[in-house]
C-alpha positions as CSV (number, residue, x, y, z in Angstrom):
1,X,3.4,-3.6,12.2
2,X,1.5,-3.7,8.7
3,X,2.2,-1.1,6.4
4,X,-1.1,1.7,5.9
5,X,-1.8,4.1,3.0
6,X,-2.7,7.9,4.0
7,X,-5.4,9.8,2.5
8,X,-2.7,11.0,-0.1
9,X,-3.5,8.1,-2.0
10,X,-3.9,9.1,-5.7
11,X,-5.3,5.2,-6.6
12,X,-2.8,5.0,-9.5
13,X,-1.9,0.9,-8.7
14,X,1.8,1.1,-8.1
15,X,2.0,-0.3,-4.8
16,X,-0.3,-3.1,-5.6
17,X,1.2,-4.4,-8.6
18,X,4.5,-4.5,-6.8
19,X,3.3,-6.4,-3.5
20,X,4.8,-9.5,-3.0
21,X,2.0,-10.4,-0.4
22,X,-0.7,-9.8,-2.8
23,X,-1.8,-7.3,0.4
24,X,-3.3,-4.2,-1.8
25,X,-6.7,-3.8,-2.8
26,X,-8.5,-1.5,-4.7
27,X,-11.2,0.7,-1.6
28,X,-13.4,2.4,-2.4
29,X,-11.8,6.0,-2.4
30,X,-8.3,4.9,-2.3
31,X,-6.2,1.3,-2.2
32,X,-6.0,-0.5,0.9
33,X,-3.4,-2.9,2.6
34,X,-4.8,-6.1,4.1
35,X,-2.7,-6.0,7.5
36,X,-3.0,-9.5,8.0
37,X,-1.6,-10.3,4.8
38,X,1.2,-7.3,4.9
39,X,4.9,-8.6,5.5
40,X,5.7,-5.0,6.6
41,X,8.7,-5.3,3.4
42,X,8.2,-1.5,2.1
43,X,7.8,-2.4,-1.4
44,X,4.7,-0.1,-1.2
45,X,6.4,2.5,-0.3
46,X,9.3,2.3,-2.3
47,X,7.5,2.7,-5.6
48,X,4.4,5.1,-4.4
49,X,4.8,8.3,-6.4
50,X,3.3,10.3,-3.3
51,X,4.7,8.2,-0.1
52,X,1.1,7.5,0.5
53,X,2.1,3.8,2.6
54,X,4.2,4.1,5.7
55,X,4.6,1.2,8.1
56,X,4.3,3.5,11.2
C-alpha cells in the first residue's frame, strides 16, 4: 500500500527530496505522494520532522 501524508504536513520538502520514486509533489496546502508511483520504501517517513507520511 502507497505511503500518504496527514494533514500534519508542515510543506518543508524533506520527504520529497529524499524519494527515490520521485513520488512527492508539492499540493496545494501540503505535499502529496503519487500512489502509483510510491514503492511503499518509508524514506518519507524516515526523514519527516513531524511523521506526517505513514504507509497505513
Amino acid at each position: 500500500m502507497a505511503y500518504k501524508i496527514s494533514e500534519e504536513c508542515i510543506s518543508c520538502g524533506a520527504c520529497a527530496a529524499e524519494c527515490p520514486a520521485g513520488a512527492i509533489s508539492e499540493g496545494d496546502s501540503q505535499y502529496q505522494i503519487d500512489p502509483e508511483a510510491c514503492l511503499d520504501c518509508g524514506a518519507c517517513a524516515e526523514v519527516c520532522p513531524v511523521g506526517a507520511p505513514s504507509g497505513e
